[in-house]
Biopython code that builds the backbone (N, CA, C, O; Angstrom):
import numpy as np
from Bio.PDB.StructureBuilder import StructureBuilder

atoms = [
    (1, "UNK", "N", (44.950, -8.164, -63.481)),
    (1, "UNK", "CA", (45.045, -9.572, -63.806)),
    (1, "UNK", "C", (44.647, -10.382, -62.587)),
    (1, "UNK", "O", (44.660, -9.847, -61.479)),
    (2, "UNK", "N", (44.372, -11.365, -62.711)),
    (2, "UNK", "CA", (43.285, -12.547, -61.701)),
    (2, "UNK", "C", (44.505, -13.374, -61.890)),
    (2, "UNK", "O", (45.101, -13.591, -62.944)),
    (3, "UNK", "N", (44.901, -13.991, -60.150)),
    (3, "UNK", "CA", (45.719, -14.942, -60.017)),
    (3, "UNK", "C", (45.536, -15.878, -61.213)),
    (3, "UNK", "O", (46.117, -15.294, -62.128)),
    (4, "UNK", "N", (45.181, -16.688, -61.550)),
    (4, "UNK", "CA", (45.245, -17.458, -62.734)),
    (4, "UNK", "C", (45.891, -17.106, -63.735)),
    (4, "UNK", "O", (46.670, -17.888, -64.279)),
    (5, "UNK", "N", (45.667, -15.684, -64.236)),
    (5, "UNK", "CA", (46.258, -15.641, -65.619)),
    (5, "UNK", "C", (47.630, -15.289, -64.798)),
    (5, "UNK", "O", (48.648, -15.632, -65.399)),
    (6, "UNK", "N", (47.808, -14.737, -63.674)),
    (6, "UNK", "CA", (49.362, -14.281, -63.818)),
    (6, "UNK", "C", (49.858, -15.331, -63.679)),
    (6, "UNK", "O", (50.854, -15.336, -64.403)),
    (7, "UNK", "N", (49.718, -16.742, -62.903)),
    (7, "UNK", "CA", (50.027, -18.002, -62.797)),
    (7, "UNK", "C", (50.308, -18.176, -64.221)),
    (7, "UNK", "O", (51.454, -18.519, -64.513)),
    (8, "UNK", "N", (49.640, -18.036, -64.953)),
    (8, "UNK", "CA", (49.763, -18.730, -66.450)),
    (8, "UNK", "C", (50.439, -18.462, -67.459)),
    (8, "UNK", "O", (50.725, -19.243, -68.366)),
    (9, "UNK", "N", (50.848, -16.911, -67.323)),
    (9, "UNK", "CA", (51.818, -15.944, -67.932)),
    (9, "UNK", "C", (52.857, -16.153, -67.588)),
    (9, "UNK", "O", (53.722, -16.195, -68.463)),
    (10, "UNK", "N", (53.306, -16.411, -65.974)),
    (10, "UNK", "CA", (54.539, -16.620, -65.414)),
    (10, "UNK", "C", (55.179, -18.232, -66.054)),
    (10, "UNK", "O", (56.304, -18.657, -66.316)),
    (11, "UNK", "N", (53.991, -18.709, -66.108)),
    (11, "UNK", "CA", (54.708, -20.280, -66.544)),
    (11, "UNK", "C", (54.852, -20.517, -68.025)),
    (11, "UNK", "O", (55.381, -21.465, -68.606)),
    (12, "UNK", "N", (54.100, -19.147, -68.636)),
    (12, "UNK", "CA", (54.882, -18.771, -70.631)),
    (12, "UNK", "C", (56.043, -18.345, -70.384)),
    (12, "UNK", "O", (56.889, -18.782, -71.164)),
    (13, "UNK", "N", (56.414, -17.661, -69.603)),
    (13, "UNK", "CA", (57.360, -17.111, -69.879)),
    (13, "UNK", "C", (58.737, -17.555, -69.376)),
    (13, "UNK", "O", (59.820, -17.514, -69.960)),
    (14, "UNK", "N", (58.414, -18.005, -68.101)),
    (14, "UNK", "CA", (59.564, -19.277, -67.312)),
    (14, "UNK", "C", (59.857, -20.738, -68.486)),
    (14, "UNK", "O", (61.015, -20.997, -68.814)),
    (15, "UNK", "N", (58.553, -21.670, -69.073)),
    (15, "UNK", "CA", (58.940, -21.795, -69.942)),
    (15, "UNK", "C", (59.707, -21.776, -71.471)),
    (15, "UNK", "O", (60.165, -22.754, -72.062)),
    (16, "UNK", "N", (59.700, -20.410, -71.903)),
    (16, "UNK", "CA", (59.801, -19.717, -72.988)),
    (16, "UNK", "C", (61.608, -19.463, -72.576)),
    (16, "UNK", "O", (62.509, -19.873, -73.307)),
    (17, "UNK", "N", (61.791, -18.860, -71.527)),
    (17, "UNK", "CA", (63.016, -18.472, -71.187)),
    (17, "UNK", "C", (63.884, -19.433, -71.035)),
    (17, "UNK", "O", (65.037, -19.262, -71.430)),
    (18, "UNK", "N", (63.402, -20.903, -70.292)),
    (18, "UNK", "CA", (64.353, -22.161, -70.437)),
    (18, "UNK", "C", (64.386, -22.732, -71.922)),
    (18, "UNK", "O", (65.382, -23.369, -72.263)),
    (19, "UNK", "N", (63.277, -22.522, -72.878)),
    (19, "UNK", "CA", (63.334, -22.943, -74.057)),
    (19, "UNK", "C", (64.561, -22.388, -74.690)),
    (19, "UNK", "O", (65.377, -23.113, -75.260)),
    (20, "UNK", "N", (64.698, -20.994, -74.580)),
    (20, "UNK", "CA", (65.565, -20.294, -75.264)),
    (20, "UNK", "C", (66.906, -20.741, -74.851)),
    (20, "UNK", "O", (67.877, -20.421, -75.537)),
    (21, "UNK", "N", (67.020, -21.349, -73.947)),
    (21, "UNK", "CA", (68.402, -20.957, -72.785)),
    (21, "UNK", "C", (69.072, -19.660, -72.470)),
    (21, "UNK", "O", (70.255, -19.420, -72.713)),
    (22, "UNK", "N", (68.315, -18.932, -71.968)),
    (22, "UNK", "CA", (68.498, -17.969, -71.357)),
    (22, "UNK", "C", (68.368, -17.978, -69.394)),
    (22, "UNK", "O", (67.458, -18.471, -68.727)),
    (23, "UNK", "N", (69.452, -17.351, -68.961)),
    (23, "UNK", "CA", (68.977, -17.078, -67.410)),
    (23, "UNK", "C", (68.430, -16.033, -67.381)),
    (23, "UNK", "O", (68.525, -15.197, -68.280)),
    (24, "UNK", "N", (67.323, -15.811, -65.665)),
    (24, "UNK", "CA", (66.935, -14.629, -65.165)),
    (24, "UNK", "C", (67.337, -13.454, -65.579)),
    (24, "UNK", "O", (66.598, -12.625, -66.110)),
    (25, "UNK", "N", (68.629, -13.303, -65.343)),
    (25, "UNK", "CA", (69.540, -12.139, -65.291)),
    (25, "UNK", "C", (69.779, -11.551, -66.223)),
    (25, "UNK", "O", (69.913, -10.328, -66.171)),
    (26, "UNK", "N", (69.957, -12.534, -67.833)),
    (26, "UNK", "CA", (70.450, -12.056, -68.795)),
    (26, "UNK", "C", (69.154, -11.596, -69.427)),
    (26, "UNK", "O", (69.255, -10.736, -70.302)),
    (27, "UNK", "N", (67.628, -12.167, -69.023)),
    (27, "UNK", "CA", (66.203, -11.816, -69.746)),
    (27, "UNK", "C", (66.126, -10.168, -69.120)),
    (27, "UNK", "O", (65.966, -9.134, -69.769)),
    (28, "UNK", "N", (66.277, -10.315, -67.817)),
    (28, "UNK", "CA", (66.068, -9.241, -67.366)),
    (28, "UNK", "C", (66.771, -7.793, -67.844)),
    (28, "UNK", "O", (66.276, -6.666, -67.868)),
    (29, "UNK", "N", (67.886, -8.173, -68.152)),
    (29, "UNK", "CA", (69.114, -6.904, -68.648)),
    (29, "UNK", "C", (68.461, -6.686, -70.086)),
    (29, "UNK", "O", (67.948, -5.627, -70.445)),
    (30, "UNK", "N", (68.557, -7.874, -70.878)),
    (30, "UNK", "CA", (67.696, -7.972, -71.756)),
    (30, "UNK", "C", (66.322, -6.905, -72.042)),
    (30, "UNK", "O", (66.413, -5.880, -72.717)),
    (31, "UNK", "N", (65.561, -7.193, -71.645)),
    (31, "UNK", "CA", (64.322, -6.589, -71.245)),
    (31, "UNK", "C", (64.519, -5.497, -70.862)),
    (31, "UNK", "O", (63.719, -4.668, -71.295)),
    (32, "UNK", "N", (65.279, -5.134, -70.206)),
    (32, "UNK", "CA", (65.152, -4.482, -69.408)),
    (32, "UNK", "C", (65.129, -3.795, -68.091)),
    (32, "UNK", "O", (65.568, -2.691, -67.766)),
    (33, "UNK", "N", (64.327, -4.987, -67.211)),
    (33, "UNK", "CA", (63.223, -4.751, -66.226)),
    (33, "UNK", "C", (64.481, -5.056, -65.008)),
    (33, "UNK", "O", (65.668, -5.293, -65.233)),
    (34, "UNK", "N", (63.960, -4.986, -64.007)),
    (34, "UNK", "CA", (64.711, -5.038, -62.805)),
    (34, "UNK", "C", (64.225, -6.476, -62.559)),
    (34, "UNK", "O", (63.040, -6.713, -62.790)),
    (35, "UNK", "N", (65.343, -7.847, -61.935)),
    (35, "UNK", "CA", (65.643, -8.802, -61.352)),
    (35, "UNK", "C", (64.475, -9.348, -61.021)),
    (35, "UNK", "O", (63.758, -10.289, -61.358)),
    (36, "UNK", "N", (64.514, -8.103, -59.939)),
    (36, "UNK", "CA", (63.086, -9.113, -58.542)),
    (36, "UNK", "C", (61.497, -8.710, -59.863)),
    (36, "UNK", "O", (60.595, -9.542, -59.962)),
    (37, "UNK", "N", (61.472, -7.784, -60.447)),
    (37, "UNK", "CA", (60.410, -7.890, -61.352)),
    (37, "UNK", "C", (59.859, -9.498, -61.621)),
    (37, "UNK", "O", (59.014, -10.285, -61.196)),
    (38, "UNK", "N", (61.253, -9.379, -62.912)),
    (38, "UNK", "CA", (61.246, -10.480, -63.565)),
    (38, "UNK", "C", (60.781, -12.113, -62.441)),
    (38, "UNK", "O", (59.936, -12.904, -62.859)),
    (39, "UNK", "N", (61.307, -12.275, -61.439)),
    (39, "UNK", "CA", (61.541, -13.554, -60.889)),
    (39, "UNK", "C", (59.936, -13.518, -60.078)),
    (39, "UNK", "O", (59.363, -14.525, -59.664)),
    (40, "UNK", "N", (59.437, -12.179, -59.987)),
    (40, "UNK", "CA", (57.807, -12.003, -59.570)),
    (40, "UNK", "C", (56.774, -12.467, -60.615)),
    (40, "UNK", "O", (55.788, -13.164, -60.375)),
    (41, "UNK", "N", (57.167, -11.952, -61.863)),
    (41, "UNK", "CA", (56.441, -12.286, -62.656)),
    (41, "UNK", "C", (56.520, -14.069, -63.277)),
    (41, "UNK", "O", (55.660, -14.617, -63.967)),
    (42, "UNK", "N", (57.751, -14.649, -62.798)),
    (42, "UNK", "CA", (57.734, -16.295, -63.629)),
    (42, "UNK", "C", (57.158, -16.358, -62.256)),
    (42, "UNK", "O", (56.159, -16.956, -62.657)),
    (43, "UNK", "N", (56.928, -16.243, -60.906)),
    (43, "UNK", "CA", (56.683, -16.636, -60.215)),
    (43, "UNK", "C", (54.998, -16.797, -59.927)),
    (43, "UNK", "O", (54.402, -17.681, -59.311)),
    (44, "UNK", "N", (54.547, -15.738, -60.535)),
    (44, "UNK", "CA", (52.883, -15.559, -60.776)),
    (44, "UNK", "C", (52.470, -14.818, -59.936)),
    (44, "UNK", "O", (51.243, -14.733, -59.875)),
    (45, "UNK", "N", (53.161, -14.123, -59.114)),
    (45, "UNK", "CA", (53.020, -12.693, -58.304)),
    (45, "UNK", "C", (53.296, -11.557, -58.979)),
    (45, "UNK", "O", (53.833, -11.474, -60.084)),
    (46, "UNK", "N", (52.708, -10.219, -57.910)),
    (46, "UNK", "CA", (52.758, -9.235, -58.460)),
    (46, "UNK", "C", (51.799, -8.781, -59.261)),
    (46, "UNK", "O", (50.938, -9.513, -59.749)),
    (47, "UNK", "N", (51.891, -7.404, -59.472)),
    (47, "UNK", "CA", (50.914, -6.894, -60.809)),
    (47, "UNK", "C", (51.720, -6.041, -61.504)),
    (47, "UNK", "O", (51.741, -4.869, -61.128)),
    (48, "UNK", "N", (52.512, -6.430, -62.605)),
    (48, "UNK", "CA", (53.366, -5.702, -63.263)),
    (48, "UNK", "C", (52.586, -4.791, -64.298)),
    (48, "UNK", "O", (51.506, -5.213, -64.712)),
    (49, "UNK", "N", (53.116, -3.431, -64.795)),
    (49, "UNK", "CA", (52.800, -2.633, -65.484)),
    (49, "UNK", "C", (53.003, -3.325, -66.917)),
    (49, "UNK", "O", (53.947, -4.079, -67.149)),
    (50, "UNK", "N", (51.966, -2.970, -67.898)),
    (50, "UNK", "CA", (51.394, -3.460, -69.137)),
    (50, "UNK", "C", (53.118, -3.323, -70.001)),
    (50, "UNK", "O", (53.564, -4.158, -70.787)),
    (51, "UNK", "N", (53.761, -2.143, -69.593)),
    (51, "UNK", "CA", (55.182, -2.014, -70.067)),
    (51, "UNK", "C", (56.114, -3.008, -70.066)),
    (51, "UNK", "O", (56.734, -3.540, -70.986)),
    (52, "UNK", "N", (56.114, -3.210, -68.634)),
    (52, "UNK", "CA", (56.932, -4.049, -68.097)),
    (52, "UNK", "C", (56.853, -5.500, -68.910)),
    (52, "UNK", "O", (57.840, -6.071, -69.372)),
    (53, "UNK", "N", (55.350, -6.030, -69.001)),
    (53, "UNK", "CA", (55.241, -7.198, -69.220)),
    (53, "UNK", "C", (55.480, -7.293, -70.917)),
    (53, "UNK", "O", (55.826, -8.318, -71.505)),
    (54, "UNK", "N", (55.249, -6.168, -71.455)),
    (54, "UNK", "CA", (55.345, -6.328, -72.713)),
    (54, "UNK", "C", (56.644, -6.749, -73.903)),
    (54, "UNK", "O", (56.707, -7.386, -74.954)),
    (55, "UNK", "N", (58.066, -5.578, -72.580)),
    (55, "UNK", "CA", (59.249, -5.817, -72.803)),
    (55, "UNK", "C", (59.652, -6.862, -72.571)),
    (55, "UNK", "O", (60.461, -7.368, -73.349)),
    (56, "UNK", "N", (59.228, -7.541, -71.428)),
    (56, "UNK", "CA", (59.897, -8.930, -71.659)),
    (56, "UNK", "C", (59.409, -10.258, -72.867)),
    (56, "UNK", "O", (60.151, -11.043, -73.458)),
    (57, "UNK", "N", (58.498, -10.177, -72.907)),
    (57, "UNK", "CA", (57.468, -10.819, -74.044)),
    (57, "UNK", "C", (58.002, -10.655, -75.138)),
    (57, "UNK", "O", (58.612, -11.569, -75.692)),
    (58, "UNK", "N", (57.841, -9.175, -75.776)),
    (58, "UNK", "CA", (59.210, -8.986, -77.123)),
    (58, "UNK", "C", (60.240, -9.666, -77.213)),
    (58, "UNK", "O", (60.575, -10.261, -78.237)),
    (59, "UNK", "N", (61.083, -9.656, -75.772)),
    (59, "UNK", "CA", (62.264, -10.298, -75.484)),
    (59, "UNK", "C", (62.539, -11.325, -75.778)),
    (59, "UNK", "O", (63.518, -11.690, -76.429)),
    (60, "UNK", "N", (61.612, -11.999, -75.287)),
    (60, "UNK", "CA", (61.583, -13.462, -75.825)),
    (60, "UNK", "C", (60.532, -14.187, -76.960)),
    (60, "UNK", "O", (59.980, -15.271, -77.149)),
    (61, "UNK", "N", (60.616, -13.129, -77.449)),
    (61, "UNK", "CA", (59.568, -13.615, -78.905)),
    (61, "UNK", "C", (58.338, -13.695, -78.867)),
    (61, "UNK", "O", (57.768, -14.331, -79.753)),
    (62, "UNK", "N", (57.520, -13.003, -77.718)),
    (62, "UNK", "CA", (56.100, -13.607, -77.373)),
    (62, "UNK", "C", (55.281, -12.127, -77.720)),
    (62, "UNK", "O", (55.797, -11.025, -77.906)),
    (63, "UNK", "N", (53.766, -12.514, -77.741)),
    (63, "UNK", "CA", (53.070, -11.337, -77.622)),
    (63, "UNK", "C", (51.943, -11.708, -76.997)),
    (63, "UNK", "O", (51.668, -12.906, -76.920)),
    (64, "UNK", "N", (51.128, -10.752, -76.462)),
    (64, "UNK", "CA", (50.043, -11.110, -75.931)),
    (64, "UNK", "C", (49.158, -10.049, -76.650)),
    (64, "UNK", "O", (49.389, -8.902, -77.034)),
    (65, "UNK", "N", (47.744, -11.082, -76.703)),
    (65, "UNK", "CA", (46.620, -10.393, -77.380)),
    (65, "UNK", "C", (45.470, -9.672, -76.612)),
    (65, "UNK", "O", (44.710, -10.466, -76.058)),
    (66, "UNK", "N", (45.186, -8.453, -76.461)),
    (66, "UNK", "CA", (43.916, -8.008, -75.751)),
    (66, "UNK", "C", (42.825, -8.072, -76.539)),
    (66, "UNK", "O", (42.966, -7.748, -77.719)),
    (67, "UNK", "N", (41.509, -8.504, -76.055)),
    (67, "UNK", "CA", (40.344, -8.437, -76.533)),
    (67, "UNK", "C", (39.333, -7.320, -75.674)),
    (67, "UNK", "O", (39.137, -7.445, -74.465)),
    (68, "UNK", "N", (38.758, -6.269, -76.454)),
    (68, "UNK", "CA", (38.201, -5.061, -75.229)),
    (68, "UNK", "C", (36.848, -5.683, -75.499)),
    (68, "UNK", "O", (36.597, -6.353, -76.501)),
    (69, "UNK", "N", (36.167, -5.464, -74.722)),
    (69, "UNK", "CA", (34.642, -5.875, -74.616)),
    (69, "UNK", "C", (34.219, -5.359, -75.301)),
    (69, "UNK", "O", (35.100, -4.688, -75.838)),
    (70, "UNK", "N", (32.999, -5.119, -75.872)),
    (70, "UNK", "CA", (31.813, -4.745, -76.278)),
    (70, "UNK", "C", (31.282, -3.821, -74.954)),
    (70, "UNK", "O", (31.633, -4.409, -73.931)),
    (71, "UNK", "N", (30.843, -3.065, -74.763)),
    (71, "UNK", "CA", (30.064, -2.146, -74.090)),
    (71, "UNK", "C", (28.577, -1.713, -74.531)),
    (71, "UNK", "O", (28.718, -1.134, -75.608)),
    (72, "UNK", "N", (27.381, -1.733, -74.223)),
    (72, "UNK", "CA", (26.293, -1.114, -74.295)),
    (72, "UNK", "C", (26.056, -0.536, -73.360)),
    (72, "UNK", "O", (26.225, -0.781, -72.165)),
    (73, "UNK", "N", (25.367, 0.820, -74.249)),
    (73, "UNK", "CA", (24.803, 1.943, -72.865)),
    (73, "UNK", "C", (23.788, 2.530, -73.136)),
    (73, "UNK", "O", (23.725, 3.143, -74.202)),
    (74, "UNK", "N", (22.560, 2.504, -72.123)),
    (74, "UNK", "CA", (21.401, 2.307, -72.802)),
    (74, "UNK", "C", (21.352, 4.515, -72.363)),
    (74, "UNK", "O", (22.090, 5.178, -71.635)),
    (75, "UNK", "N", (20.532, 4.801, -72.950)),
    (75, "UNK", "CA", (20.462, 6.201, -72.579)),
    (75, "UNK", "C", (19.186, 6.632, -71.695)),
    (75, "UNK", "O", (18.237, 5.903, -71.980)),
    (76, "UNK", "N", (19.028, 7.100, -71.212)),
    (76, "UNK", "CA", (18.012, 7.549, -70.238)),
    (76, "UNK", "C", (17.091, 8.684, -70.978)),
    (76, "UNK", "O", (16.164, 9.220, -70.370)),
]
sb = StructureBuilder()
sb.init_structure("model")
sb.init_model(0)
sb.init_chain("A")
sb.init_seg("    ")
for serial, (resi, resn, name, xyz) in enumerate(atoms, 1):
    if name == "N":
        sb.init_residue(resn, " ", resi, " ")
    sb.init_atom(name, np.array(xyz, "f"), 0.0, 1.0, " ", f" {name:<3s}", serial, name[0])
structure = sb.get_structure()
């Protein structure tokens, strides 16, 4: 992930988590994930594992969508 999107993820989900009224602590137990994870990821640091980010996302009702490229390969 490219600073931007984690910037942008961190501020879905920091949002999302005050929406709910939920604290850090209780998303995290929640989730799962360990503390300093969590407070890396609203923070827009880090490169968390696809796991990691996914459990908390469930957690709070969210999902994220991958789009895989297209690939061409020309043959020799």
């Amino acid at each position: 992930m490219g600073n931007k999107e984690q910037i942008r993820i961190g501020k879905i989900v920091h949002d999302r988590r005050k929406l709910l009224g939920v604290n850090q602590q209780t998303l995290s137990e929640l989730a799962g994930v360990g503390i300093n994870t969590l407070l890396a990821i609203e923070r827009g640091e880090g490169n968390p594992q696809l796991s990691t980010l996914l459990a908390i996302l469930d957690t709070l009702g969210l999902k994220i969508d991958i789009n895989l490229k297209t690939m061409t390969y020309e043959t020799v």
